[in-house]
C-alpha positions as CSV (number, residue, x, y, z in Angstrom):
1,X,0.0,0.0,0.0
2,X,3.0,2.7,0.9
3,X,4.2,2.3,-2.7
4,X,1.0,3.5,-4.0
5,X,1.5,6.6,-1.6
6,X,4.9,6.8,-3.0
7,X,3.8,8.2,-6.1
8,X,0.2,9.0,-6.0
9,X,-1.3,11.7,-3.1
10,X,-4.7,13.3,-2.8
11,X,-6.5,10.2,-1.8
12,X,-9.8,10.5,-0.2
13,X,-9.8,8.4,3.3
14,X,-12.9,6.1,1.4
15,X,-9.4,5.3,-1.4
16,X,-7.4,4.9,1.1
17,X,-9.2,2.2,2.4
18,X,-10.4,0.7,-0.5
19,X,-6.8,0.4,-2.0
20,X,-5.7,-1.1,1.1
21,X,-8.8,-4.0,1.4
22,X,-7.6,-4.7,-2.0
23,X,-4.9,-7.6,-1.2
24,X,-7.0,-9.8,1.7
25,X,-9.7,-9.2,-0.6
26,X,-7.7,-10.9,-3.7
27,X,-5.5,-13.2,-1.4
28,X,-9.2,-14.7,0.0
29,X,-10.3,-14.9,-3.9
30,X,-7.4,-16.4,-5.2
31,X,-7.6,-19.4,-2.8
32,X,-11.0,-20.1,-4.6
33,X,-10.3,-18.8,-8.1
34,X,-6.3,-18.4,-9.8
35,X,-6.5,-14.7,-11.3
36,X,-3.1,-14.0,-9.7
37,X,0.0,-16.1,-9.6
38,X,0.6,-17.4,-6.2
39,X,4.3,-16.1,-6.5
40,X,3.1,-12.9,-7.1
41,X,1.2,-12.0,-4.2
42,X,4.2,-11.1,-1.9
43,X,4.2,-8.0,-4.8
44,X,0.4,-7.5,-5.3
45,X,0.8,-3.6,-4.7
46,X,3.8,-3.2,-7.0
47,X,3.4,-5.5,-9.9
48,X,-0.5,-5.1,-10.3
49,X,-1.8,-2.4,-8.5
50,X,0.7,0.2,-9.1
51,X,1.7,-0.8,-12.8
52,X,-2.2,-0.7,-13.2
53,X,-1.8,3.1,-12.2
54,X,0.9,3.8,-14.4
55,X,-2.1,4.7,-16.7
56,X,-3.3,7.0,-14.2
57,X,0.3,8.8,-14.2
58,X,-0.5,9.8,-17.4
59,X,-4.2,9.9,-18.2
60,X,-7.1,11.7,-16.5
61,X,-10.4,9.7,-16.9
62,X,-12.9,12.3,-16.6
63,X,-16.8,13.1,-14.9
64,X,-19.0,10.8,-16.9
65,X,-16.2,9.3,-18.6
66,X,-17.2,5.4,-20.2
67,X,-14.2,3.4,-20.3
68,X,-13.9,-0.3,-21.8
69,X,-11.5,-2.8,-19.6
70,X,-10.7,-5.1,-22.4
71,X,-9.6,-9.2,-21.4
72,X,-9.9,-7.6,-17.8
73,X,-9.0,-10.8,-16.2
74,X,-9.4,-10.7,-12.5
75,X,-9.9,-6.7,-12.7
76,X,-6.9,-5.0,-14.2
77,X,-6.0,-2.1,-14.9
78,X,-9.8,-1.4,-14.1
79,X,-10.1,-2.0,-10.7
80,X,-7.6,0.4,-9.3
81,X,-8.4,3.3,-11.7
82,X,-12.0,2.7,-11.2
83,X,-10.9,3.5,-7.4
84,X,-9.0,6.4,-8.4
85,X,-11.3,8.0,-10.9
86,X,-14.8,6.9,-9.1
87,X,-16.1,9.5,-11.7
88,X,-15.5,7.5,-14.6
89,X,-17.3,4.3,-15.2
90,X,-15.4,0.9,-16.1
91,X,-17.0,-1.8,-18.2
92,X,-15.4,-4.4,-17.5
93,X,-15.3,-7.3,-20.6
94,X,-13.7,-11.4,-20.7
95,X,-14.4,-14.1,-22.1
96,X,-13.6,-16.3,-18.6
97,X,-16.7,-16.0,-17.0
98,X,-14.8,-16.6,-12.9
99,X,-12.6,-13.9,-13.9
100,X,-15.5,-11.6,-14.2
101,X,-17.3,-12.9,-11.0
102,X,-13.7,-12.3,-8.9
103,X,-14.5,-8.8,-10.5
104,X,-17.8,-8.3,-9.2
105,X,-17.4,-9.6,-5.8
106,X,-14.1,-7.3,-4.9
107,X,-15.8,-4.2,-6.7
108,X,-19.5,-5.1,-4.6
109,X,-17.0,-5.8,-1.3
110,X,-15.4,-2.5,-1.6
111,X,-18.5,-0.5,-2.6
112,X,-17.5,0.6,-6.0
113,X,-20.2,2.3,-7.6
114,X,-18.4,2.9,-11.4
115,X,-18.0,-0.5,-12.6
116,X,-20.5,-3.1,-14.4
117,X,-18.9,-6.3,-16.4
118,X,-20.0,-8.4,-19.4
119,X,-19.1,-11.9,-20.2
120,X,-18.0,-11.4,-23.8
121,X,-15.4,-11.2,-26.2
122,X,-14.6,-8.0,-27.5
123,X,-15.8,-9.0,-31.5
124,X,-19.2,-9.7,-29.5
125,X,-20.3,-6.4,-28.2
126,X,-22.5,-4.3,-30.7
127,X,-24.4,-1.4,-29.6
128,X,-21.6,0.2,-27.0
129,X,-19.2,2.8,-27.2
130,X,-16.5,3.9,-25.2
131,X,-14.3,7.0,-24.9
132,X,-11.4,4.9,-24.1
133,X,-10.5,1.1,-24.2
134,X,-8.0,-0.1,-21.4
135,X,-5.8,-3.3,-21.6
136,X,-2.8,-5.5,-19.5
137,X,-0.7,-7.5,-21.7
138,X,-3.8,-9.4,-23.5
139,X,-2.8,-10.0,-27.1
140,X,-0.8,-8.4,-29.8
141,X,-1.6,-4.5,-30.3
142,X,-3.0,-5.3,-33.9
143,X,-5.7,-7.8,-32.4
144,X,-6.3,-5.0,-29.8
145,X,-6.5,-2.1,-31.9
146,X,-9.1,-4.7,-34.1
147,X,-11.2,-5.2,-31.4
148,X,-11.2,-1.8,-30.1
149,X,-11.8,0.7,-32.8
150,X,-14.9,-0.6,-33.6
151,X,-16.0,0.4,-29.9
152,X,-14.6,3.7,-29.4
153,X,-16.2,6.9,-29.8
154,X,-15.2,9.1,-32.3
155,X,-15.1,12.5,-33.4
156,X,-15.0,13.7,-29.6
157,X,-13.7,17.0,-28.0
158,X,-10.5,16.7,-27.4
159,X,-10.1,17.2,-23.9
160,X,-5.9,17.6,-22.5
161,X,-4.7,14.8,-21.0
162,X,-7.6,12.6,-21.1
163,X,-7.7,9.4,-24.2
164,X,-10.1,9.2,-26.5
165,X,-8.7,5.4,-28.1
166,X,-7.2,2.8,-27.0
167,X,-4.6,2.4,-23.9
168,X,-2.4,-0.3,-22.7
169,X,-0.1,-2.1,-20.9
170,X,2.9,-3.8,-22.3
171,X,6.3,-5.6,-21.8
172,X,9.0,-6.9,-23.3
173,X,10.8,-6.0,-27.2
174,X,7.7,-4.4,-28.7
175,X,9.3,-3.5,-32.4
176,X,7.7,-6.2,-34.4
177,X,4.6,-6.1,-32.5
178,X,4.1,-2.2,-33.3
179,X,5.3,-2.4,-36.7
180,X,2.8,-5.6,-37.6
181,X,-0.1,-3.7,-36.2
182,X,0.6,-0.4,-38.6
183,X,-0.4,1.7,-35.9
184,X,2.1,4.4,-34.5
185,X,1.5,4.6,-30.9
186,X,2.3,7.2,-28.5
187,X,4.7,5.2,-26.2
188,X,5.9,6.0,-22.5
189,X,8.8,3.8,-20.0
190,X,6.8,2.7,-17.3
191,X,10.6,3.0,-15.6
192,X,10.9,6.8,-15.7
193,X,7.6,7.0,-13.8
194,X,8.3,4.2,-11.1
195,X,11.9,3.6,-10.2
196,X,11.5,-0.1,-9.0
197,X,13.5,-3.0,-11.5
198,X,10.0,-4.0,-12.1
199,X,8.9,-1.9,-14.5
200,X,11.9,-2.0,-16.7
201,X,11.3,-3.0,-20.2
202,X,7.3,-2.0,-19.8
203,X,5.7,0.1,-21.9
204,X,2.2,2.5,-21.9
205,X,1.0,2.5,-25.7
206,X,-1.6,4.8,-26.8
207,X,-3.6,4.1,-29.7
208,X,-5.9,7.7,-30.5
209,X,-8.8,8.2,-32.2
210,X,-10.0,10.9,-33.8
């Protein structure tokens, strides 16, 4: 929890406590469903919850704002920036059906307001549009910029600092994967935001949409 106060201030007490209910929350869920690697708890803070927020180091997700959580998993990136922007609202979308009710239970348990989920895969949804479409190291940016176009509002305001396309997560060499999408991302070092080893060699890539 102190590493998310590292870097992010401002926090209302009812953040405060949510963020910190957030690990016994998952640690009681993962006994009964694997969303997180059981290695991995020891860093639950660092390696999901703050490298969720790296999005939030660079984005504001605004009053009203509709936001798409694509292959959410067991809630991120959605989960802690639906905390941190309880103005916005996160839909929340996978394909794994337990995934999504791990998702519903820790957003009911820690009163969260902004977020609803469907059981879906991202080719399936018709009739919904987002402002922006959020992602963690799903698939390949050309499937995700496939799926996600289609769903993303266009022709908006542009408003400083806030995305209008698709954001997301990503590790690793990424120079065939950008160049076999044909996009041209914005991209960001997750490292020159947060200091810790972990985040070397991850990325924030930002898709717009105009």
């Amino acid at each position: 929890m102190e590493i998310i106060q590292k870097y992010f201030g401002d926090f209302t007490e009812q953040q405060i406590e949510q963020f910190a209910a957030l690990k016994d929350l998952y640690i009681d869920w993962n006994s009964k469903i694997n969303v997180i690697s059981r290695k991995d708890m020891d860093n639950f803070y660092e390696h999901h919850v703050l490298h969720s927020l790296a999005i939030a180091a660079k984005f504001d997700f605004i009053d009203g704002m509709r936001v798409m959580d694509l292959g959410c998993g067991g809630g991120f990136p959605g989960i802690p920036l639906a905390i941190m922007f309880p103005q916005a609202k996160f839909h929340m979308v996978d394909s794994v059906n337990k995934k999504l009710k791990v998702v519903s239970e820790i957003s009911e348990a820690l009163g969260l307001q902004n977020i609803t989920v469907q059981h879906a895969r991202a080719e399936e949804i018709k009739n919904k549009k987002f402002d922006a479409v959020i992602s963690r190291a799903v698939a390949p940016l050309k499937d995700l910029w496939r799926w996600s176009k289609p769903l993303i509002q266009k022709n908006k305001k542009s408003v400083k600092g806030v995305p209008n396309g698709l954001v997301c997560l990503k590790g690793g060499d990424l120079t065939n994967e950008i160049f076999e999408s044909g996009c041209k991302p914005l991209v960001w070092e997750v490292n020159k935001i947060f200091e810790e080893p972990f985040f070397n060699e991850k990325y924030i890539l930002f898709i717009p949409v105009n």
